[in-house]
C-alpha positions as CSV (number, residue, x, y, z in Angstrom):
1,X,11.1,-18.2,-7.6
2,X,7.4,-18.7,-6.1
3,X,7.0,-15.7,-3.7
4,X,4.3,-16.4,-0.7
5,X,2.7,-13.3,1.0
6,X,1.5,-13.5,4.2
7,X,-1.4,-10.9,5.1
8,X,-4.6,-11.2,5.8
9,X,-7.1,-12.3,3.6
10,X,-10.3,-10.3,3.7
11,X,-8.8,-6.2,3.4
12,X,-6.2,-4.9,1.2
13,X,-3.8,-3.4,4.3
14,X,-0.4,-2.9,3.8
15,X,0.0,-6.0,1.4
16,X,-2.0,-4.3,-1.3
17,X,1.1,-2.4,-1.6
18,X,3.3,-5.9,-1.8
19,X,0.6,-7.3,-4.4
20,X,0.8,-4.4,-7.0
21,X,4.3,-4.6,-7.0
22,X,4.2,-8.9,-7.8
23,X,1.4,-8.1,-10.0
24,X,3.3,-5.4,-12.4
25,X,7.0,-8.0,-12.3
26,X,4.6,-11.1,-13.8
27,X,6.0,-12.8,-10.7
28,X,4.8,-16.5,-9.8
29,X,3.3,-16.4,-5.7
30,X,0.5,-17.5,-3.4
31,X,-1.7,-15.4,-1.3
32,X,-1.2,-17.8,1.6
33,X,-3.7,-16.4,4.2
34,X,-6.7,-16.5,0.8
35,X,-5.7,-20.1,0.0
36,X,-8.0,-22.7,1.5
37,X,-6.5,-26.2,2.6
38,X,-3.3,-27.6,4.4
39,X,-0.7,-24.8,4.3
40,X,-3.0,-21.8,3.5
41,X,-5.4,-20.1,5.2
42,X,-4.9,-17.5,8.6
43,X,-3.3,-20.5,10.8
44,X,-0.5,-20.5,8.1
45,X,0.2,-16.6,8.7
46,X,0.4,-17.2,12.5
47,X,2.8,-19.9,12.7
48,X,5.1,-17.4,11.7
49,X,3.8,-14.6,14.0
50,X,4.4,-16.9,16.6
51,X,7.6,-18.3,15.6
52,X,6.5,-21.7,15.3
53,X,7.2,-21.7,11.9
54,X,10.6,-23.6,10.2
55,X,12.1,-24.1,7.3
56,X,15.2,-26.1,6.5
57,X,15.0,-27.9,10.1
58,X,15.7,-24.4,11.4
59,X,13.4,-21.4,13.3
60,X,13.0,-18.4,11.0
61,X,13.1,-15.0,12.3
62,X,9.2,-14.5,13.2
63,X,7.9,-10.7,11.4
64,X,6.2,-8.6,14.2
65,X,3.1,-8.1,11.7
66,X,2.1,-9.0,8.2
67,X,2.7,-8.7,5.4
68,X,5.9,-10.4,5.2
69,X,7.3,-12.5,2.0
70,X,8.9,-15.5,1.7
71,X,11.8,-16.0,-0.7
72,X,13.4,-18.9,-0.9
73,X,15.1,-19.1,2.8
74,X,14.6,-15.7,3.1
75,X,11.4,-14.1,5.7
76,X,11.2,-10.4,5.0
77,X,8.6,-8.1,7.0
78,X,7.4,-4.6,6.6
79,X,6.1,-3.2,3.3
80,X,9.0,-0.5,3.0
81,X,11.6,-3.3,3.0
82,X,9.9,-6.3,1.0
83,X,9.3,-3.1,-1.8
84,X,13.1,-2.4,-1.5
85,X,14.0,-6.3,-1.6
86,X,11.3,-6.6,-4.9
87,X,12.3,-3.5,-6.5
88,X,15.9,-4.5,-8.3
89,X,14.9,-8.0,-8.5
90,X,12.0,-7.2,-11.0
91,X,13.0,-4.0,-12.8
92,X,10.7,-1.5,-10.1
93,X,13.7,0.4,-8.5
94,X,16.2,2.3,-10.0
95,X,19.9,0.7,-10.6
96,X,22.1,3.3,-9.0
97,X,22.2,3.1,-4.8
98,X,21.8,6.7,-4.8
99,X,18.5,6.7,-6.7
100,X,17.3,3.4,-5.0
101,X,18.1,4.9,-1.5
102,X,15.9,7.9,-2.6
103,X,12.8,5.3,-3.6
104,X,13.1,3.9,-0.4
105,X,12.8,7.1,1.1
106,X,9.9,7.7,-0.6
107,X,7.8,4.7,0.6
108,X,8.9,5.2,3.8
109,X,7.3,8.5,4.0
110,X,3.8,6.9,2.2
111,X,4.2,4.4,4.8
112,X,3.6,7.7,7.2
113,X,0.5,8.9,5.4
114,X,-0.7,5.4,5.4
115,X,-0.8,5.6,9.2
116,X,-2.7,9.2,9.6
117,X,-5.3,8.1,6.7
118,X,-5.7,4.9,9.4
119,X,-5.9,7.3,12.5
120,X,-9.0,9.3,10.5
121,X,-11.4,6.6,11.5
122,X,-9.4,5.4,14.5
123,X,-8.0,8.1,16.4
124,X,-8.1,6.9,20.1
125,X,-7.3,3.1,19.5
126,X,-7.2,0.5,16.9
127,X,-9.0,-2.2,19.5
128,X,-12.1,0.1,19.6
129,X,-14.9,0.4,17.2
130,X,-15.8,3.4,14.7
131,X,-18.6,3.8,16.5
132,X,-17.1,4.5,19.6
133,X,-14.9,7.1,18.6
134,X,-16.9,9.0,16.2
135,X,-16.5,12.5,17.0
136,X,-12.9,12.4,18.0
137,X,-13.3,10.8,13.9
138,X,-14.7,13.5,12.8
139,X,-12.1,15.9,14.1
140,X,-9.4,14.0,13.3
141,X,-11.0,13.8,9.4
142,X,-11.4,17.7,9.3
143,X,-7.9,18.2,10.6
144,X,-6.4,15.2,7.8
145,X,-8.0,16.7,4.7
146,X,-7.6,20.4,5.3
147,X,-4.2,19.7,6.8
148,X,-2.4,16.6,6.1
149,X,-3.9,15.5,2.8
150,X,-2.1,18.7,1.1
151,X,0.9,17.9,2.7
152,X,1.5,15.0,1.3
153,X,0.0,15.3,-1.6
154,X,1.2,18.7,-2.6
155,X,4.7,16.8,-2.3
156,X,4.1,14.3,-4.2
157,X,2.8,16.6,-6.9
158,X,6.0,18.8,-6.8
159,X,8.1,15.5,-6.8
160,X,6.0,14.8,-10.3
161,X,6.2,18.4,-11.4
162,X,10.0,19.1,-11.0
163,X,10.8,16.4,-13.7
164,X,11.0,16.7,-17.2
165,X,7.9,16.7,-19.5
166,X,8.7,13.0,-20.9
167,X,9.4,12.0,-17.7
168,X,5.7,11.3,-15.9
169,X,6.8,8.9,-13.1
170,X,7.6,9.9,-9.5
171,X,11.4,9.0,-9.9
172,X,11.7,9.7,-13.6
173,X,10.9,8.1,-17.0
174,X,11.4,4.3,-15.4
175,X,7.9,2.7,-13.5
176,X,9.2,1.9,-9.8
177,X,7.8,0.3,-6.8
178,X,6.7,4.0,-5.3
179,X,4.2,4.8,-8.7
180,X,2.2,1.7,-7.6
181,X,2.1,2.4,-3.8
182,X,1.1,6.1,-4.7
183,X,-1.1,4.6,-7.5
184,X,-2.9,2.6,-4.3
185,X,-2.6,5.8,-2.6
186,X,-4.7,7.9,-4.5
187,X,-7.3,5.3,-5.2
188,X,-7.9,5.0,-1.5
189,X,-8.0,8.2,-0.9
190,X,-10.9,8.4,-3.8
191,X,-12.9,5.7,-1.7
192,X,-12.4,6.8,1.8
193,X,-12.6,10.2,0.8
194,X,-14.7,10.7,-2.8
195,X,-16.4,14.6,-2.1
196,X,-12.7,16.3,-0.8
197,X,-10.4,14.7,-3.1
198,X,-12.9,15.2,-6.3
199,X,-13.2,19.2,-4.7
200,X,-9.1,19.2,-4.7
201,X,-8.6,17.5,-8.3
202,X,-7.2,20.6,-9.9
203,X,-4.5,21.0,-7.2
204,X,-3.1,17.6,-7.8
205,X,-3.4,16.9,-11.5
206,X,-0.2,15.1,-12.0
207,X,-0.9,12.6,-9.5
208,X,-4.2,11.5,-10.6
209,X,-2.7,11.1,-14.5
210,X,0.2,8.7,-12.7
211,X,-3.2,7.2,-11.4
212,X,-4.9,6.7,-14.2
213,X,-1.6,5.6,-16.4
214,X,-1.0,3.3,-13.7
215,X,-4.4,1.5,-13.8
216,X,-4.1,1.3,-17.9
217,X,-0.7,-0.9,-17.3
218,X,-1.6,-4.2,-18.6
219,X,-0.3,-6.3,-15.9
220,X,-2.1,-4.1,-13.3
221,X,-5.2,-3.8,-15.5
222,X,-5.7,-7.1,-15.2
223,X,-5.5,-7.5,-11.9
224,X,-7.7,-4.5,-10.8
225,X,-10.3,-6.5,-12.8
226,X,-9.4,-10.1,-11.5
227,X,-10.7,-11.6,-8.1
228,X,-7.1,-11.2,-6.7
229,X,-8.2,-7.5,-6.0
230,X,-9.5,-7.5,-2.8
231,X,-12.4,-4.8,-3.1
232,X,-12.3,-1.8,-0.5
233,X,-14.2,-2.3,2.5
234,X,-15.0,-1.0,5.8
235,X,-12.4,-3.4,7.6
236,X,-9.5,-2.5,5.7
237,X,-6.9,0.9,6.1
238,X,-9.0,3.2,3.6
239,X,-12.8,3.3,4.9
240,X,-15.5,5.3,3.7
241,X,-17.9,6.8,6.3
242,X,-19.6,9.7,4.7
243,X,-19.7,11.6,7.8
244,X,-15.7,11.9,7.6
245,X,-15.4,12.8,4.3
246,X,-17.9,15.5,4.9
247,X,-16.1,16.8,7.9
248,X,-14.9,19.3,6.4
């Protein structure tokens, strides 16, 4: 099947999370919104934001917001779900329902630090700039990485620290969708945030090797290094003023 991701073409977002997870399966699809041309490009994405996109002679169910994935007849929105769709098809999720339940689980709550990483540089509204709510930034930075960023990350350490030695992924021995997202994760967090999380290294040292065996995967390797990777930028979820990351 040829996949086709719809998100926006100049940040990573929430479809970085969509395009590890392609990238890692070897699966065939397009980057609609990055292709150029008739049937690419932005004006492709909002057809279906708008509804007036079809397929088959019939009117899909419009997504609220990329990224959403088309397979085959199928539209599916929000990152949590596409993962869960994606993950049994390509060998990224566990087989039991029990254990793919819990994977879900698990992007759902980095789909809740993904919002409060946003909310550092953007705690009043998303439709005003940085600049006009830098202070209430600041405060909301200081509160995130004395507060929030253990949180989360201490779980996600105990989550890799409660398995067995051999055993050096989140859900076990077997790569899943939720290594990449926490892969993506992490190296966000080092660009948004470079001085606190290389001061708090030591407390999460089992999360930066799932990093760091994550980036070595062929597959992934590949793409990190390929023009498909999007560089971080100042548009996208993770941003790096160094005013925030000094909040502290």
């Amino acid at each position: 099947m040829m996949y086709e991701l719809y998100y926006w073409p100049t940040v990573q977002g929430r479809g970085e999370f969509v395009r590890l997870a392609l990238e890692e399966a070897g699966a065939r699809y397009r980057d609609v919104a990055r292709e150029s041309g008739r049937g690419g490009g932005v004006p492709a994405l909002m057809r279906y934001l708008d509804g007036r996109a079809r397929r088959s002679g019939r009117r899909e169910r419009p997504p609220f917001a990329p990224p959403f994935l088309q397979a085959g007849r199928l539209v599916i929105g929000q990152t949590a779900n596409i993962l869960q769709f994606l993950g049994p098809r390509h060998g990224l999720a566990p087989k039991d329902e029990g254990a793919r339940l819990w994977a879900h689980q698990l992007q759902l709550t980095i789909a809740d630090f993904l919002v409060e990483i946003h909310d550092t540089h953007h705690p009043i509204s998303g439709n005003l700039y940085f600049e006009e709510q830098r202070k209430e930034a600041r405060r909301r930075a200081a509160d995130f990485l004395q507060h929030r960023v253990p949180k989360y990350l201490g779980y996600f350490e105990r989550l890799l620290s409660s398995n067995p030695r051999s055993a050096r992924h989140l859900l076990g021995a077997q790569l899943t969708y939720v290594d990449l997202s926490m892969f993506q994760i992490v190296a966000g967090l080092n660009y948004a945030f470079p001085r606190a999380m290389s001061k708090s290294a030591r407390k999460y040292r089992r999360l930066l090797a799932l990093h760091a065996s994550v980036q070595e995967r062929p597959r992934i390797a590949a793409y990190l290094a390929s023009p498909r990777r999007i560089p971080f930028n100042n548009q996208g979820i993770f941003r790096h003023y160094p005013e925030l990351d000094a909040a502290r």
